[in-house]
C-alpha positions in Angstrom: -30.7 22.7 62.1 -27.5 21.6 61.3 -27.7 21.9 57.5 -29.6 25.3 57.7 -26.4 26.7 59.8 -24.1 25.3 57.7 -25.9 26.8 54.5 -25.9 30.2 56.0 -22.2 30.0 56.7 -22.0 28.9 53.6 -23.6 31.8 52.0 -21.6 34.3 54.4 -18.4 32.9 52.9 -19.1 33.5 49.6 -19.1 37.3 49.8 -16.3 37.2 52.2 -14.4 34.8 49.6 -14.4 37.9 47.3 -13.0 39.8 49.6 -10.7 38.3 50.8 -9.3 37.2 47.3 -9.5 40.9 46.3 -7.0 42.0 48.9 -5.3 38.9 48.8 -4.5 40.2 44.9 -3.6 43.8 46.3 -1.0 42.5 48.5 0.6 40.3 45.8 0.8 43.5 44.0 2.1 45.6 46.5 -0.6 47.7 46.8 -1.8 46.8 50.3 -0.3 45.2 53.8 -3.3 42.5 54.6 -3.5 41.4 58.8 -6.3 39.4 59.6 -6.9 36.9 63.0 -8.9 34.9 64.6 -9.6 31.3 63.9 -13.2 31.8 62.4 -11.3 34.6 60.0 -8.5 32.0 59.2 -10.9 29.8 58.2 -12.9 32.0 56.0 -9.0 32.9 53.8 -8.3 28.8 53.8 -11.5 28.5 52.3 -11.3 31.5 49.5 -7.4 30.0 48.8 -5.7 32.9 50.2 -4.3 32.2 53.4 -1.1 32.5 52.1 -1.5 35.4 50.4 -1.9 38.1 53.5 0.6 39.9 54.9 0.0 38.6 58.2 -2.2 36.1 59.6 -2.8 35.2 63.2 -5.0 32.3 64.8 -4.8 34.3 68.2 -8.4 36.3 68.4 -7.9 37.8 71.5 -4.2 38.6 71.1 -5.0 39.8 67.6 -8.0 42.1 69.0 -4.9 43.3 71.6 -2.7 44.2 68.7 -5.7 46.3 66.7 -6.4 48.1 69.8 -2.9 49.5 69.9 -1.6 47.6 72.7 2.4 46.5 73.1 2.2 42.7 72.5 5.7 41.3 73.5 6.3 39.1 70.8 5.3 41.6 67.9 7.6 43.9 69.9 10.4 41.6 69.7 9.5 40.9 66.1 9.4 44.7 65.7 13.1 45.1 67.3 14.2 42.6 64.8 13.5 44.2 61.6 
């Protein structure tokens, strides 16, 4: 069982791998602000190489999923007071 899961992931990731290193390549050029979260999702950019690459990456699902929504998260409001 193991091996078939890991096999499926494994296929999943490749799709996601070239899309994530296509919008990885946007943001380098400018052309678009990249935010992705959540641990599984972090994993998926450290895998494609391109973790570093995104705007802005959070390992906080469920604060993340807060954010999307719209909702006032007191550290992205400080951060947002900062800049």
């Amino acid at each position: 069982m193991r091996q078939t899961l890991s096999a499926a992931l494994f296929v999943l990731l490749i799709p996601a791998a070239a899309l994530a290193q296509t919008a990885a390549a946007l943001t380098k050029e400018g052309s678009l602000v990249s935010v992705a979260g959540g641990g599984d999702t972090v994993a998926a950019l450290n895998h494609a190489g391109v973790v570093e690459d995104f705007s802005f990456v959070s390992t906080a699902g469920g604060a993340f999923l807060e954010w999307m929504e719209g909702r006032t998260l007191p550290g992205v409001a400080a951060l947002e007071q900062q800049g």
